[in-house]
One Martini backbone bead per residue (centre of mass of N, CA, C, O) as a GRO file, in nm:
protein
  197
    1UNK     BB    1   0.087   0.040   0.030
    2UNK     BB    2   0.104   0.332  -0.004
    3UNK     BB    3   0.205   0.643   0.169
    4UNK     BB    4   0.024   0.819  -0.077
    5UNK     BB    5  -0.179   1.021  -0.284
    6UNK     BB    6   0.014   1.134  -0.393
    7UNK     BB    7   0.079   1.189  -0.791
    8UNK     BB    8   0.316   1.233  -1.008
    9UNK     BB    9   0.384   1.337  -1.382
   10UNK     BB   10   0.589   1.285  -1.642
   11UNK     BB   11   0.700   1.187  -1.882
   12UNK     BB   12   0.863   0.946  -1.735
   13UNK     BB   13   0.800   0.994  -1.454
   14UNK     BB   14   0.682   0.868  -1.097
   15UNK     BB   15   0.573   1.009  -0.833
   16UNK     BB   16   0.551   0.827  -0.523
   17UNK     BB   17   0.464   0.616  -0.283
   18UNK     BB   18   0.587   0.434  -0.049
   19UNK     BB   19   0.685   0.086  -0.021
   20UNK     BB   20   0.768  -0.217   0.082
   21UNK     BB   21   0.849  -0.315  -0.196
   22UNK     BB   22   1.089  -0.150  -0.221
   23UNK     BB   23   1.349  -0.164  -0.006
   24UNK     BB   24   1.562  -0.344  -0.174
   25UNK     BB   25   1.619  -0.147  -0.403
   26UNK     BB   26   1.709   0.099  -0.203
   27UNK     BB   27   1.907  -0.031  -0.059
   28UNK     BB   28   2.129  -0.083  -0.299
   29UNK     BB   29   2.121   0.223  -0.413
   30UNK     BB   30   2.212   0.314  -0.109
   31UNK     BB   31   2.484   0.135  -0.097
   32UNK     BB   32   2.629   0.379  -0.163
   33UNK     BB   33   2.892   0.636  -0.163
   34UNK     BB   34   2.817   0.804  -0.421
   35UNK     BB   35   2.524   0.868  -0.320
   36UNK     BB   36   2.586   0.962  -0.015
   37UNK     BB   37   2.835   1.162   0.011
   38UNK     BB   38   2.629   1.439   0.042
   39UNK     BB   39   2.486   1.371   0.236
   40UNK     BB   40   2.283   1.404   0.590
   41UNK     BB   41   2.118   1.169   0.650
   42UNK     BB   42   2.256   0.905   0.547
   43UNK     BB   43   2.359   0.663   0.608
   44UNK     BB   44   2.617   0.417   0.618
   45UNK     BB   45   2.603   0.145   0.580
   46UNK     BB   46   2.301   0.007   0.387
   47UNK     BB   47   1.995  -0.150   0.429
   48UNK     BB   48   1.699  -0.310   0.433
   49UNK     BB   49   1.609  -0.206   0.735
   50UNK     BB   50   1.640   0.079   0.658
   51UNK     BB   51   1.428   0.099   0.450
   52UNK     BB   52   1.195   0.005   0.625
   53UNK     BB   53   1.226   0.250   0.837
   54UNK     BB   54   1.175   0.435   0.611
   55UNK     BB   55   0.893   0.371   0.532
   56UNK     BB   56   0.758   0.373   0.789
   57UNK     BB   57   0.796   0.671   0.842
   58UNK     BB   58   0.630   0.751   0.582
   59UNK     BB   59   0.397   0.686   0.657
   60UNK     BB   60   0.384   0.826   0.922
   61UNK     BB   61   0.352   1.135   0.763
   62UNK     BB   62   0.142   1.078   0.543
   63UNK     BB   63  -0.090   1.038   0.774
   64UNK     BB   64  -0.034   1.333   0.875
   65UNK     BB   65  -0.049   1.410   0.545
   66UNK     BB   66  -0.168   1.635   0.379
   67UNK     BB   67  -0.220   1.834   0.064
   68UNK     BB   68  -0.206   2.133   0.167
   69UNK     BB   69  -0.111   2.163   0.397
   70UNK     BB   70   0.100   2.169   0.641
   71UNK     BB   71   0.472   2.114   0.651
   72UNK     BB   72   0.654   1.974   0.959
   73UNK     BB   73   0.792   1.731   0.747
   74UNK     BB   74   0.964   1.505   0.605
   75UNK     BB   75   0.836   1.384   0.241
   76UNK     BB   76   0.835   1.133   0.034
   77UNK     BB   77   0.932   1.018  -0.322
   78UNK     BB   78   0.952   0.795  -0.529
   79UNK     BB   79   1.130   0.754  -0.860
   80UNK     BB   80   0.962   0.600  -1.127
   81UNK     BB   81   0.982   0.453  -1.416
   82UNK     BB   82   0.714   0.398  -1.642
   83UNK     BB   83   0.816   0.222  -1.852
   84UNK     BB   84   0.937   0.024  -1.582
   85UNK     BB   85   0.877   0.024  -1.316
   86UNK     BB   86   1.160   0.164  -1.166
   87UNK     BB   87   1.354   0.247  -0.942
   88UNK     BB   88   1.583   0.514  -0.892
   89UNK     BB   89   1.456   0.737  -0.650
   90UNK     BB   90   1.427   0.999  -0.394
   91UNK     BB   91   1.211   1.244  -0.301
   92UNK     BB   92   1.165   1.550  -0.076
   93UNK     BB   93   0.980   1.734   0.163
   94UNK     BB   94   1.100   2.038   0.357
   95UNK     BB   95   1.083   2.256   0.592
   96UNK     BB   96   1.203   2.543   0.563
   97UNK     BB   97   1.563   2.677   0.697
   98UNK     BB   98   1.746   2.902   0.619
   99UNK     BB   99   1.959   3.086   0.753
  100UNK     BB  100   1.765   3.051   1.040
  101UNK     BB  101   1.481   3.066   0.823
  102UNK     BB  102   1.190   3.060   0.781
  103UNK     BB  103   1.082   2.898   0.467
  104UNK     BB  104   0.917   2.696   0.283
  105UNK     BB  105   1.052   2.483   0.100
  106UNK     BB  106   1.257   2.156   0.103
  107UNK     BB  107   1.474   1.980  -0.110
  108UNK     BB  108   1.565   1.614  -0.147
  109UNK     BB  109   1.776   1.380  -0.363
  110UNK     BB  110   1.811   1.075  -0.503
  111UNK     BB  111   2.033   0.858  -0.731
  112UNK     BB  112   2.106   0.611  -0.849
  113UNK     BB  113   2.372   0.520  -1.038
  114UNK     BB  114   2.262   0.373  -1.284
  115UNK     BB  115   2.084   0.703  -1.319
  116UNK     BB  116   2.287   0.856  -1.425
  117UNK     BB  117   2.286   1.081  -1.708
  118UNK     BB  118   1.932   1.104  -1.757
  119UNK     BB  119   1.718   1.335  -1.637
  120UNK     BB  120   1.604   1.271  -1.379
  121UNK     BB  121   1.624   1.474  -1.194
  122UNK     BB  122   1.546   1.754  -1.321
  123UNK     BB  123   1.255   1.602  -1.349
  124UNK     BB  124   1.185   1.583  -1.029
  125UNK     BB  125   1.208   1.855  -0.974
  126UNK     BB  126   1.018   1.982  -1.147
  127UNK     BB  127   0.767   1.871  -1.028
  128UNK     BB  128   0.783   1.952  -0.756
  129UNK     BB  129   0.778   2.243  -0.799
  130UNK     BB  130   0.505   2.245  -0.919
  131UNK     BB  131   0.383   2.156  -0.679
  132UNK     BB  132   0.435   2.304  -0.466
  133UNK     BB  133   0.322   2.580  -0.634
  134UNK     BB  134   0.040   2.465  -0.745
  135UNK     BB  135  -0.069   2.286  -0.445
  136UNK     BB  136   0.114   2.427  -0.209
  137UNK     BB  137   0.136   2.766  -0.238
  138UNK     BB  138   0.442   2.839  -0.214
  139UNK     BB  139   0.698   3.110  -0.216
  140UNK     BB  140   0.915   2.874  -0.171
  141UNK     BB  141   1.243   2.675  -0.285
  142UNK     BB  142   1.508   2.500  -0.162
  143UNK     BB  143   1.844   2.399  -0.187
  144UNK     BB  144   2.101   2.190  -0.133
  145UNK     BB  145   2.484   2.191  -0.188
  146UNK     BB  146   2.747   2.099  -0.223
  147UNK     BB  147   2.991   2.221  -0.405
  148UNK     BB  148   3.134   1.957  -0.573
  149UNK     BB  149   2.822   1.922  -0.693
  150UNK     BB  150   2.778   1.938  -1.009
  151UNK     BB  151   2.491   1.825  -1.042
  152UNK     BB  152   2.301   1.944  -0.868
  153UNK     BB  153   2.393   2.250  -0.999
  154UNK     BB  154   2.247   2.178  -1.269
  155UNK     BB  155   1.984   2.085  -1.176
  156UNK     BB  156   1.887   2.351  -1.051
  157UNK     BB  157   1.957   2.548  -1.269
  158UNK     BB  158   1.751   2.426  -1.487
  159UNK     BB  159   1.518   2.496  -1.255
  160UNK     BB  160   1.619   2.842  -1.131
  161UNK     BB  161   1.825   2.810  -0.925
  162UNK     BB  162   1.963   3.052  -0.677
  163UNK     BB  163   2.185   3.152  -0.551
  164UNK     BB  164   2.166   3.271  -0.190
  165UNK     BB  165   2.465   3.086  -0.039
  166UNK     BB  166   2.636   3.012   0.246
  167UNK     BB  167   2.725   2.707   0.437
  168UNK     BB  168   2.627   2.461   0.639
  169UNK     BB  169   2.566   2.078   0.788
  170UNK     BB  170   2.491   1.890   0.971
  171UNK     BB  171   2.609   1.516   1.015
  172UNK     BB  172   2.582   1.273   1.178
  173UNK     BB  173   2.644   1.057   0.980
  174UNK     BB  174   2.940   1.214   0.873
  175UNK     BB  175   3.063   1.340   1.181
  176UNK     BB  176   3.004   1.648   1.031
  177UNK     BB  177   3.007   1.922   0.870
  178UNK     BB  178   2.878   2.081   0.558
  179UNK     BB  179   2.922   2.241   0.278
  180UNK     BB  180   2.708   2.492   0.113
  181UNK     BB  181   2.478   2.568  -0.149
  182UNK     BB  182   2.228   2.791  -0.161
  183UNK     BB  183   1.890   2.742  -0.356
  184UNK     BB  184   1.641   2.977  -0.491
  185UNK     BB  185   1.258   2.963  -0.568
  186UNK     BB  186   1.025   3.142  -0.675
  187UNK     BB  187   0.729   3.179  -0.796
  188UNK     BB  188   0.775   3.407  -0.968
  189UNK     BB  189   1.017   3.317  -1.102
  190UNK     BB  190   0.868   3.065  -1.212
  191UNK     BB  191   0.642   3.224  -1.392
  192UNK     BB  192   0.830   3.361  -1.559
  193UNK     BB  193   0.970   3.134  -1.702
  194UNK     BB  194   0.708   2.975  -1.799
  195UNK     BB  195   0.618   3.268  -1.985
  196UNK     BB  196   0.805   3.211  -2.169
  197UNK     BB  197   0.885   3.073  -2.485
   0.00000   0.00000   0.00000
């Protein structure tokens, strides 16, 4: 059973509730060090009981959060290729706080190495970014990214998001703060962007 109501469609990827038979999936994408070392809340080496782990907590958070109410906690969405229903990775939605200010949402996503350099980050970004902008009426989308990371900062970049400034972020997971490079995109300026030919 899905984790959420919310489906989101884009040409190729179907952004959808995580289910439990995701784990395993999950689990091998995830137990990648090129894929999770940019990252600040994934653990390493990941199991398939943190997949399971990491879905059951995700039941409980889209259990309590409808689309369209205000976002309390970080809420995930798999991101599966329509074509051959494969997951490629995840991507999540929660309350923006940049540089100790709350505001808007921030999203964060992994993708997969397997499925690298074919355009599906750019795409889940934008999926969910017209989410947030069209259906959750937020006012701007955060998003953070190490400096070094420069797949990341090409997907941001991509779909409008403008350096706001630079710091640090916690991460218990590897054990010290990393440095980010922080990039937000405001709904005006994604109108805008829309209404260009």
């Amino acid at each position: 059973m899905p984790t959420t109501g919310a489906e989101l469609e884009s040409d190729r990827l179907r952004l959808r509730g995580l289910r439990a038979d995701d784990a395993a999936s999950i689990a091998i994408l995830v137990n990648d060090w090129e894929v999770v070392r940019y990252t600040t809340s994934i653990p390493y080496p990941y199991d398939v009981q943190m997949a399971r782990a990491f879905i059951a907590s995700q039941a409980e958070r889209w259990a309590a959060w409808q689309p369209g109410a205000r976002l309390v906690e970080e809420v995930a969405f798999a991101i599966e290729r329509k074509s051959d229903r494969e997951l490629v990775g995840c991507i999540g939605l929660q309350p923006g706080e940049m540089q100790g200010e709350p505001g808007g949402l921030e999203f964060g996503y992994w993708i997969g190495k397997t499925y690298w350099n074919r355009g599906y980050a750019s795409e889940a970004v934008g999926t969910l970014t017209r989410f947030a902008f069209e259906i959750l009426h937020v006012d701007e989308i955060w998003a953070a990214a190490v400096p070094v990371n420069d797949a990341s900062h090409r997907v941001l970049e991509k779909n409008g998001f403008a350096i706001a400034g630079a710091g640090t972020r916690e991460s218990e997971m590897r054990g010290h703060s990393l440095p980010v490079i922080t990039r937000k995109l405001s709904r005006a300026q994604w109108l805008t962007a829309r209404s260009r030919p």
